[in-house]
C-alpha positions as CSV (number, residue, x, y, z in Angstrom):
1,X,0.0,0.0,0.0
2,X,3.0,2.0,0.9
3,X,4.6,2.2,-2.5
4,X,1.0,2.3,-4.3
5,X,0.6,5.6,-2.4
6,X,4.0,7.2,-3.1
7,X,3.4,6.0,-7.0
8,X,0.5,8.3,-6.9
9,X,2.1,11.0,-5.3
10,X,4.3,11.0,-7.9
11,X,1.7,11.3,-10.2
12,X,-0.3,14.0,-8.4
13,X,2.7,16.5,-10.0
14,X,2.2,17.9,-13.1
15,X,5.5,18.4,-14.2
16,X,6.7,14.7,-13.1
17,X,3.9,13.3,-14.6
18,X,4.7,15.1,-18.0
19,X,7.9,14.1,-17.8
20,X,7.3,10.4,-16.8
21,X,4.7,10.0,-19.8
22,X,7.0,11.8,-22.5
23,X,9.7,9.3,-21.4
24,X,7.6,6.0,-21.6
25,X,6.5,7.7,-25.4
26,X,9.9,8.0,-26.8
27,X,10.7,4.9,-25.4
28,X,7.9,2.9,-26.7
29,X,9.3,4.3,-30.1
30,X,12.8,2.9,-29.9
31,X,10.7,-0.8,-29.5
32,X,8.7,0.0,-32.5
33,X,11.9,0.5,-34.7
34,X,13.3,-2.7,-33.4
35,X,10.6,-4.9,-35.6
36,X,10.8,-2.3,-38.9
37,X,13.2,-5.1,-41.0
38,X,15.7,-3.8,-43.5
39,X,14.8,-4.7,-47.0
40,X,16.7,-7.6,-48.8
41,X,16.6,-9.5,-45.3
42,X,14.6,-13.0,-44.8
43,X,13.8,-11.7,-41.0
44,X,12.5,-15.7,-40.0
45,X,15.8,-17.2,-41.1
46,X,18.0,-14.7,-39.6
47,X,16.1,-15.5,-35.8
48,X,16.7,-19.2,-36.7
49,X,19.7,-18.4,-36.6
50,X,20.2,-16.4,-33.9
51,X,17.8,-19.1,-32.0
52,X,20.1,-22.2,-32.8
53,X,24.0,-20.5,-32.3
54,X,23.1,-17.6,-30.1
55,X,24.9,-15.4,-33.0
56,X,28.0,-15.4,-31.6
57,X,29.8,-11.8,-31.2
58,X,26.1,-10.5,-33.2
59,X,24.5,-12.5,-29.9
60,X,26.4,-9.8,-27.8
61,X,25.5,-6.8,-30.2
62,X,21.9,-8.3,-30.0
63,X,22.0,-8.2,-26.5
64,X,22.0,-4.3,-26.5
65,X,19.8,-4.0,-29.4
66,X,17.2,-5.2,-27.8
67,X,16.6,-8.1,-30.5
68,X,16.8,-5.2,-33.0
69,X,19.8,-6.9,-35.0
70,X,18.3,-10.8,-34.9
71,X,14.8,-9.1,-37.0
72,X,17.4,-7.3,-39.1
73,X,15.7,-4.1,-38.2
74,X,16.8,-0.6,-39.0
75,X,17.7,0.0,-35.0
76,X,20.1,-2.9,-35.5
77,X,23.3,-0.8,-34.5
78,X,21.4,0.4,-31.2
79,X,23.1,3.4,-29.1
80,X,26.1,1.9,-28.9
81,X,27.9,4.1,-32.2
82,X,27.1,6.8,-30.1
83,X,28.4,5.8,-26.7
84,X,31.6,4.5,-28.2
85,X,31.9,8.0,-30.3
86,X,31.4,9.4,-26.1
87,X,34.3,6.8,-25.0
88,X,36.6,8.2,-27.8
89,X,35.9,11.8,-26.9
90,X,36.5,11.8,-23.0
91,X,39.5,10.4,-23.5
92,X,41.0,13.2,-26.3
93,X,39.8,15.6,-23.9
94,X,42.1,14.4,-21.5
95,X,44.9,14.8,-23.7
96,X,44.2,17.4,-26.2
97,X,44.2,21.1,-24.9
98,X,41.5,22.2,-27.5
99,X,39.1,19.6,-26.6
100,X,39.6,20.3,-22.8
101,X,39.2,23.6,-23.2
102,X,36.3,23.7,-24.7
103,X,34.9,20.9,-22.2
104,X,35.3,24.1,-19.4
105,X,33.4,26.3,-21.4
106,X,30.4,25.4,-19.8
107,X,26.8,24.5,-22.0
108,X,28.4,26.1,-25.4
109,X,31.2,24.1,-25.4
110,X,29.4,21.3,-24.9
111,X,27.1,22.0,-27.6
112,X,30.2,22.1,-30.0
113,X,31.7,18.8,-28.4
114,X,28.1,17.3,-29.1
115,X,28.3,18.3,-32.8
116,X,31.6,16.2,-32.7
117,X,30.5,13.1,-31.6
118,X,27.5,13.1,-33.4
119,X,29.6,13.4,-36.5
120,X,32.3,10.8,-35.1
121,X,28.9,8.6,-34.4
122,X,27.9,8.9,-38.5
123,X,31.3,7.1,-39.6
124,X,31.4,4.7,-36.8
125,X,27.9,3.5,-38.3
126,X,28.9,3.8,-41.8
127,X,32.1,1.0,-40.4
128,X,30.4,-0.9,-38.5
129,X,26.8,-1.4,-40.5
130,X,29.0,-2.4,-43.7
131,X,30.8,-5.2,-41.5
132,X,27.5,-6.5,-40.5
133,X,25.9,-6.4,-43.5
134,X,29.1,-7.7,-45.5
135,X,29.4,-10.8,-43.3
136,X,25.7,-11.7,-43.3
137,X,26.3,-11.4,-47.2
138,X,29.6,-13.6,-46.9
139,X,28.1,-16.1,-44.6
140,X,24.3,-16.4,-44.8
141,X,23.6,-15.4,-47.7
142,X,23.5,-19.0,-49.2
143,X,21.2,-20.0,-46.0
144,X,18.6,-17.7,-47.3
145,X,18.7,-14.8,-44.8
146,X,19.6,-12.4,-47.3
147,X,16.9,-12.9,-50.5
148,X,18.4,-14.7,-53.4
149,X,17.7,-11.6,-55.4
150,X,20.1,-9.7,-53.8
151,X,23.0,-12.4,-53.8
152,X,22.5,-12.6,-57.8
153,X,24.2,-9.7,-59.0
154,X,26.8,-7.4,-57.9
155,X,24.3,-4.6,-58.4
156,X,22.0,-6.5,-56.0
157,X,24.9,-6.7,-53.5
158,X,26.0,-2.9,-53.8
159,X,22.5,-1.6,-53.5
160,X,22.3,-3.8,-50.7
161,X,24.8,-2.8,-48.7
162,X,24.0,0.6,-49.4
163,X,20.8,0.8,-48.5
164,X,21.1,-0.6,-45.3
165,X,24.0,1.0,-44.1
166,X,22.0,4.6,-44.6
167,X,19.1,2.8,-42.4
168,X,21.3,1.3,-40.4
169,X,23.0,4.7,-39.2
170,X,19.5,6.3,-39.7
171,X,18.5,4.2,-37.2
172,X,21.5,4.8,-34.8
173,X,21.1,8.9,-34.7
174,X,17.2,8.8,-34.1
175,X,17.6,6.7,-31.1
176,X,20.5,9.6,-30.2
177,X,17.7,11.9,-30.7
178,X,15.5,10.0,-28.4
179,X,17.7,9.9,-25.7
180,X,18.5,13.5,-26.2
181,X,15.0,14.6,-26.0
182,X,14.5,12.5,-22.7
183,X,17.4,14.3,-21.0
184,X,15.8,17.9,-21.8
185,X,12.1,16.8,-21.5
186,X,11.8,13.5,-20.0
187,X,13.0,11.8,-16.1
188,X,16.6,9.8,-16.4
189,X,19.5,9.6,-18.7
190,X,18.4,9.0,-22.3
191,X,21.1,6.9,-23.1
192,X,20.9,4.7,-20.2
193,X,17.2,4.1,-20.3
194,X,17.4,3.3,-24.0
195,X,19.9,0.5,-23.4
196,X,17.9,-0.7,-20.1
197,X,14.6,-1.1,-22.0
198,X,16.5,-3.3,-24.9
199,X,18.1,-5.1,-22.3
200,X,14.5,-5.8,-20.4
201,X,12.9,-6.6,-23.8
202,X,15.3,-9.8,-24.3
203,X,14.0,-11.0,-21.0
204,X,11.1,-12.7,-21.7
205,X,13.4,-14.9,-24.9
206,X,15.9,-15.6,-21.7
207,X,12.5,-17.6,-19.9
208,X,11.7,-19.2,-22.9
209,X,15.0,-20.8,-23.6
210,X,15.6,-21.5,-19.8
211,X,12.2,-22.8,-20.2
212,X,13.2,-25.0,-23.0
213,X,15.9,-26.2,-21.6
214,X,14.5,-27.3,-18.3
215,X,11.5,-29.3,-20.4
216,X,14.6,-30.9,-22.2
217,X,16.6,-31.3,-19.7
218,X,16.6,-35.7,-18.8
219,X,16.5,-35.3,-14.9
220,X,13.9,-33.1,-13.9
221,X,14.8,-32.7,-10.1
222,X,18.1,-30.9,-11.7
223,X,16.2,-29.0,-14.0
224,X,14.1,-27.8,-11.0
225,X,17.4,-27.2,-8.4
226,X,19.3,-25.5,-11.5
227,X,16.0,-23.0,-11.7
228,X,16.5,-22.9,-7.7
229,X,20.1,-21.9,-8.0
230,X,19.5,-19.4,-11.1
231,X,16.7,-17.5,-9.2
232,X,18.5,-17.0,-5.8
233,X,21.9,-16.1,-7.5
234,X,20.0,-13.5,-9.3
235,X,18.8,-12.3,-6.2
236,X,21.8,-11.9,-4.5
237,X,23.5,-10.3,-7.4
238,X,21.1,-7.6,-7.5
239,X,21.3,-6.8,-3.5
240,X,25.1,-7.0,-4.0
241,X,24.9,-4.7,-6.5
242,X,22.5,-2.1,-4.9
243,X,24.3,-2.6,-1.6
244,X,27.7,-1.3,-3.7
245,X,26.2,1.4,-6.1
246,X,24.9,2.9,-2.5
247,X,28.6,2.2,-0.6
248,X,30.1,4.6,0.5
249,X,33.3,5.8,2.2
250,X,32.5,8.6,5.1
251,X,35.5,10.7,5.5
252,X,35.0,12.9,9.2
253,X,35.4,16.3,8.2
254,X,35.3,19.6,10.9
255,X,33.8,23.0,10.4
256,X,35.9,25.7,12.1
257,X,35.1,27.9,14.9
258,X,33.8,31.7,14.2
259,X,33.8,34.1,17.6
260,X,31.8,36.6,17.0
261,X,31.2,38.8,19.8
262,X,29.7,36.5,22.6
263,X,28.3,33.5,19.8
264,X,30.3,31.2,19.1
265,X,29.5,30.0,15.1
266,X,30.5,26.7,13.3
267,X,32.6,23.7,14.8
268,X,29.8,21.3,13.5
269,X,31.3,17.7,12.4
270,X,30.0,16.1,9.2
271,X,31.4,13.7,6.3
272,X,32.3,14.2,3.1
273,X,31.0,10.8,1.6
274,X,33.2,8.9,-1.2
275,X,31.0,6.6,-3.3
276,X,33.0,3.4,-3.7
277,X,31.7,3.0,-6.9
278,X,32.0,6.3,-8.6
279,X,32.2,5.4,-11.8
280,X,29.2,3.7,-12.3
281,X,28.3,1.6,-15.0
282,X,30.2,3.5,-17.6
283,X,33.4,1.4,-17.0
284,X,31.5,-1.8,-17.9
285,X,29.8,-0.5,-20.9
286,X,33.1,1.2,-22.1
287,X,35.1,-2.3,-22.1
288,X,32.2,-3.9,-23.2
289,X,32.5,-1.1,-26.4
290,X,35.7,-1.9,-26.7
291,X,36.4,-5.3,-26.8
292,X,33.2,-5.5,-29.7
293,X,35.8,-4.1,-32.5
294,X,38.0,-7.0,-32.5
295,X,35.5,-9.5,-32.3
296,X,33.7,-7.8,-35.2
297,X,36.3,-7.1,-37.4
298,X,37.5,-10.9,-36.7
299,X,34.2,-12.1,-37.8
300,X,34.1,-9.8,-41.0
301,X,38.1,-11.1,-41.9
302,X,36.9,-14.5,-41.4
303,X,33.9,-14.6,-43.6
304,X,36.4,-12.6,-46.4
305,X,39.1,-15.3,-46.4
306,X,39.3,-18.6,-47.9
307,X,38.0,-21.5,-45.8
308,X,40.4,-23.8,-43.9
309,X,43.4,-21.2,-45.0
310,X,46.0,-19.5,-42.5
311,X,44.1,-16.5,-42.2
312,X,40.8,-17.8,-41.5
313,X,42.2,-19.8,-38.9
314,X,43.9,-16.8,-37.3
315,X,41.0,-14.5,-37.3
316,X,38.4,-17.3,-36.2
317,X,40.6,-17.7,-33.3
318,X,40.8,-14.0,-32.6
319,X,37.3,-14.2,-32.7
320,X,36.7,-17.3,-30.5
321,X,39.5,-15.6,-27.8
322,X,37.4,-12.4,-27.5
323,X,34.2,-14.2,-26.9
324,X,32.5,-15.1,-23.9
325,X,31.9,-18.2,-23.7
326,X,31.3,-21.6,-21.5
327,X,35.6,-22.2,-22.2
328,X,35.9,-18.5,-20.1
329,X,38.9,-17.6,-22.7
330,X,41.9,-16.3,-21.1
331,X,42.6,-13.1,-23.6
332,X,39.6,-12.1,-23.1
333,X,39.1,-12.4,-19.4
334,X,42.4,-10.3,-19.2
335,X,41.5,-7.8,-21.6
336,X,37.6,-7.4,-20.0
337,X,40.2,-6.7,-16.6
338,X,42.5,-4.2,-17.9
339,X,39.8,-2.3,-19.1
340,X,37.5,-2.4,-16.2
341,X,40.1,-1.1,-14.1
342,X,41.7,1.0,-16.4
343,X,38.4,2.8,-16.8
344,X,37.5,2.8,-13.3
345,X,40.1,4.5,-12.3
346,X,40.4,7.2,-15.6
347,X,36.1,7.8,-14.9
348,X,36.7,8.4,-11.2
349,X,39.6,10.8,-11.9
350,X,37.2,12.4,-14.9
351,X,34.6,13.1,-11.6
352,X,36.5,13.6,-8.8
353,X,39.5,15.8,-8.3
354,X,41.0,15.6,-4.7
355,X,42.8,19.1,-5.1
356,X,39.2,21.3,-6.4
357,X,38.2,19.3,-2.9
358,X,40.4,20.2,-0.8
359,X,40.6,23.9,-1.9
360,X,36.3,24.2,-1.6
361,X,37.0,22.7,1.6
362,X,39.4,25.1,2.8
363,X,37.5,27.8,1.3
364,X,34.4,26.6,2.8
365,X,36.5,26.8,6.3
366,X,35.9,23.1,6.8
367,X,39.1,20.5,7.7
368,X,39.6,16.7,8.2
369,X,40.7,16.5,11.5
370,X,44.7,15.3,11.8
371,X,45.1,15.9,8.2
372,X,46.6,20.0,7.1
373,X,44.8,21.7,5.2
374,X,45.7,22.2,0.9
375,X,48.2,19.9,-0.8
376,X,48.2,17.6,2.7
377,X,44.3,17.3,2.5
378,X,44.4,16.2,-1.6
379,X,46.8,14.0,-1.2
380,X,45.1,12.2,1.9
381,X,41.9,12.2,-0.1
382,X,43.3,10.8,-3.4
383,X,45.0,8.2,-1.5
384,X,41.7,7.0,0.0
385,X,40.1,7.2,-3.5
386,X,42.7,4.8,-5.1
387,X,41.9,2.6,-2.2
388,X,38.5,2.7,-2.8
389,X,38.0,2.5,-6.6
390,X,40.1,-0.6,-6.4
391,X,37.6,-2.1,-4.2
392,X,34.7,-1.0,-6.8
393,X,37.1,-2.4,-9.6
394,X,37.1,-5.2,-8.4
395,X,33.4,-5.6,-7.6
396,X,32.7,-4.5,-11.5
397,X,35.0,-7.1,-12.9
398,X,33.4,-10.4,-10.7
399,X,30.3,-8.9,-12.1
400,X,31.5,-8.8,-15.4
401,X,32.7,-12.2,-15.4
402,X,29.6,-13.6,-13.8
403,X,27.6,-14.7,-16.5
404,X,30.6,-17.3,-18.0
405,X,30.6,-18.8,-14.4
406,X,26.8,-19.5,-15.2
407,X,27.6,-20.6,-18.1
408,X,30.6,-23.0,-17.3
409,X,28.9,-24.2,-14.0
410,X,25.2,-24.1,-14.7
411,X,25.7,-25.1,-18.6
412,X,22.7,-22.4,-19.6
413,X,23.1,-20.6,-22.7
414,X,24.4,-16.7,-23.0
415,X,20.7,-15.8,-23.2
416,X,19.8,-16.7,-20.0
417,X,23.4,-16.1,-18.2
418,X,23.3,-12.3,-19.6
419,X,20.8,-11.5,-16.7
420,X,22.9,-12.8,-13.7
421,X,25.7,-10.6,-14.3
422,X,27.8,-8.3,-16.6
423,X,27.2,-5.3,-18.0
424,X,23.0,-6.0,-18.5
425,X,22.2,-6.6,-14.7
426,X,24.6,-3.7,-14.0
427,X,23.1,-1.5,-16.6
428,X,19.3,-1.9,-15.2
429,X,20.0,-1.8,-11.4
430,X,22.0,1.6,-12.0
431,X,20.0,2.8,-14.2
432,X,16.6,1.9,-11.9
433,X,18.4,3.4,-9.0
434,X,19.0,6.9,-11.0
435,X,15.8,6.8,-11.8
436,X,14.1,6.3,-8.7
437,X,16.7,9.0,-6.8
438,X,14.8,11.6,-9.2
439,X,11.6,10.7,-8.9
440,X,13.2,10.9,-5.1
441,X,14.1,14.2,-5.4
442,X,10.7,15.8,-7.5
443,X,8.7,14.3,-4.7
444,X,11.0,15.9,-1.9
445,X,10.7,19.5,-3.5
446,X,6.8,19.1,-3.0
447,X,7.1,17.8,0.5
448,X,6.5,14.3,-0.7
449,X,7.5,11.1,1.1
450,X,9.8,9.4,-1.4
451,X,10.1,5.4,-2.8
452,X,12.7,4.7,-0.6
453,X,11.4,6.0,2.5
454,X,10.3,3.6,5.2
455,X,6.4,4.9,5.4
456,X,4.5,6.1,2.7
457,X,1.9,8.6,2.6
458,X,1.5,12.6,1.7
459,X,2.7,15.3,4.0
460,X,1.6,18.9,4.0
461,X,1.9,20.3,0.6
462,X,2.0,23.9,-0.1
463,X,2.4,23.9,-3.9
464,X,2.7,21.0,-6.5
C-alpha cells in the first residue's frame, strides 16, 4: 500500500507526470523501430539463426539492441555508435588542450563537443553497418537470410549494402535523438534508459529458452534445483549490487570555529561521503565497447578469407578468444580486466579531483581532523580514493565475469546467463536506482514522502 501511495504522489505533480509520460513515449518508439526489417533481409531465417547458435559476437551486439539486430531491423546498430563515439571523446579531452578547453566552457562548449560526436557517431555506423551487412552477405547469404535476389548480381549486393548502411546509421542517430530529448524533456538519462529497456525486452526470450531447456533437460529434479540456484543467484546479485552502487566511504570532516562577539558559530562535524563505486556503470559499458571491434572485425576477416586457410584460422581464433563463452577464454578475461580497471580509475579521476576538494574545503572553512589543510588534504583524499576505486574495480570485474561462471557451471546458454551478471544486470539496477533518486528528489521538492522512504503517505503540501 506503501509504494501504491508514493506511486500516486508522484503522479499527483504535473510536471513529473509530463515528464514520466514523454519518457515512456519515446521509449515505446525505440521498440517499435526494433521490428521495422531492412529490406533484402529474410527476418525468419536470420532469428533461426540467432535461436540455434546464439549469434556469436552478433548475440552480444543483439544483446544491447534489444533483439533489434536478430529481426534485421533498421535499430540494428542500437546506441552503442554513439556511446563509443562518447568513449573516444572523454579520452581526447584528457589529452588534447582544444578539446579540454572547450569541455570548461560550460553548456556552449558542450554543444560544439556534441556536434563532434554526433559526427564521429555517422562514420562509426557507416564502419560498423558495412561489416555486419558484408558478413551476413559472406556467410548467410546461401542460407537464405539475405533474399536470393540480392545475392545474384553485384548490383544487387551494392544496392544492398547501401541501403542498409543509410538505415542502419539512420536508425542509430534517431535513437541519439531520443535519448537526447528525454534528458531535456523526460525523467533519467536518455542513453541509459534506451539500453535498459532493450536489455528488459530480451528477457522474456531468456524464460523461454531456460524454459526449454528445463522441459529438455533428462533429470527433472536438476532441472528444478538449476532453476532454484539461477533464481536466488539472481537475487543476491542484484542486493550486492545495490548494496555497492549505494557504498560509501565517510571521510570525518570539521567546520571551524567563528567568535563573534559573545556567539560562538560553526565547529559542526559532518562527512564528506566517497561513493565506492564512482564510476558507475560506464566502466563496464566502455570495455564492453571496446572489446566489440575486435570481435567484429574478426568475424568480417573470417567470412572474407578462404575456408580452412592461414588467415581464417587466425581470425576465427581471434574471434573465439574475445568471446565469452562456457571455455571462459583467457585473452579475453584479461582484456575485460585491464579495461574495467583502467576505466575505473580514468572515470573516477574524470569526476573527482581531490585538489578542487580540498581547496572548496578550505574555502568553505571546513578541515579533516589530523590531516593540514591544501596539498596535505588532496593527497590524503586521493590516497583514499585509489583505495576505494580498487575495491569497486574489483566488484565490476566479478560482475562482469559472472555470466561465464553460469555458463561453465550451470551449462545455460548466453541468453539466459546475460541477466545474472555483466554489464546488463549492471546497466538496469544503476539505471533503476537513477531513476528512482529523481523521482526521489521531484517528490522531496513538494514535501513528498519518497520510494525509498520507510512509510509512505503525503505530507503537507503547499504547492505541487
Amino acid at each position: 500500500m506503501a509504494l501504491l501511495e508514493q506511486m500516486g504522489n508522484a503522479w499527483r505533480i504535473r510536471e513529473l507526470r509530463r515528464k514520466m509520460l514523454i519518457t515512456l513515449g519515446l521509449l515505446s518508439l525505440c521498440r517499435v523501430g526494433a521490428f521495422v526489417p531492412l529490406p533484402g533481409i529474410d527476418m525468419v531465417a536470420l532469428q533461426d539463426y540467432f535461436k540455434g547458435w546464439g549469434g556469436g559476437v552478433l548475440g552480444l551486439l543483439d544483446l544491447f539492441t534489444g533483439g533489434a539486430l536478430s529481426n534485421g531491423a533498421v535499430f540494428g546498430l542500437g546506441i552503442m555508435p554513439y556511446i563509443t563515439a562518447s568513449i573516444i571523446f572523454t579520452l581526447l579531452a584528457n589529452v588534447i588542450p582544444q578539446l579540454e578547453q572547450l569541455r570548461k566552457e560550460g553548456a556552449a562548449g558542450q554543444r560544439k563537443l556534441n556536434q563532434y560526436m554526433r559526427l564521429t557517431t555517422v562514420f562509426i555506423c557507416l564502419f560498423q553497418g558495412t561489416i555486419i551487412l558484408r558478413t551476413l552477405l559472406a556467410q548467410f547469404g546461401g542460407a537464405g537470410v539475405v533474399s536470393e535476389a540480392v545475392t545474384t548480381s553485384w548490383l544487387g549486393m551494392a544496392g544492398f549494402l547501401l541501403t542498409g548502411t543509410v538505415l542502419l546509421t539512420c536508425g542509430t542517430l534517431f535513437l541519439m535523438w531520443i535519448g537526447e530529448q528525454i534528458d531535456q524533456h523526460g525523467i533519467g538519462n536518455g542513453i541509459s534508459l534506451i539500453i535498459t529497456v532493450n536489455i528488459l525486452a530480451r528477457l522474456p526470450v531468456a524464460i523461454r529458452r531456460l524454459n526449454w531447456q528445463i522441459t529438455n533437460e533428462a533429470n527433472q529434479q536438476n532441472a528444478i534445483l538449476k532453476v532454484i540456484l539461477l533464481l536466488g543467484l539472481f537475487v543476491a546479485i542484484v542486493a550486492a549490487i545495490v548494496y555497492i552502487t549505494r557504498g560509501e566511504r565517510r571521510i570525518p570532516v570539521q567546520q571551524q570555529k567563528h567568535v563573534r562577539g559573545p556567539r560562538v558559530y560553526g565547529g559542526q562535524k559532518h562527512y564528506l561521503p566517497l561513493r565506492v563505486n564512482t564510476a558507475g556503470v560506464m566502466p563496464i559499458i566502455f570495455a564492453s565497447v571496446l572489446l566489440q571491434f575486435p570481435t567484429t572485425i574478426a568475424t568480417w576477416a573470417s567470412a572474407r578469407s578462404t575456408q580452412g586457410s592461414l588467415w581464417h584460422s587466425l581470425f576465427t581464433a581471434i574471434k573465439d578468444a574475445f568471446t565469452p563463452s562456457k571455455q571462459m577464454p583467457l585473452p579475453y578475461i584479461v582484456a575485460y580486466g585491464m579495461l574495467i580497471f583502467f576505466f575505473c580509475y580514468f572515470w573516477t579521476a574524470v569526476v573527482f579531483n581531490p585538489r578542487d576538494m580540498s581547496e572548496s574545503l578550505q574555502s568553505y572553512g571546513s578541515f579533516i581532523p589530523g590531516i593540514r589543510p591544501g596539498r596535505r588534504t588532496a593527497d590524503y583524499l586521493e590516497g583514499i580514493m585509489n583505495r576505494v576505486t580498487l575495491a569497486g574495480a574489483f566488484f565490476l570485474l566479478l560482475i562482469a565475469l559472472m555470466p561465464m561462471f553460469v555458463m561453465a557451471g550451470l551449462g545455460v546458454g548466453w541468453g539466459v546467463a546475460g541477466f545474472l551478471g555483466g554489464t546488463s544486470i549492471l546497466i538496469v539496477v544503476g539505471v533503476t536506482l537513477d531513476v528512482v533518486r529523481r523521482i526521489n528528489d521531484h517528490l522531496e521538492m513538494r514535501r513528498y514522502t519518497g520510494f525509498a522512504a520507510g512509510t509512505g503517505g503525503r505530507r503537507r503540501s503547499r504547492r505541487r
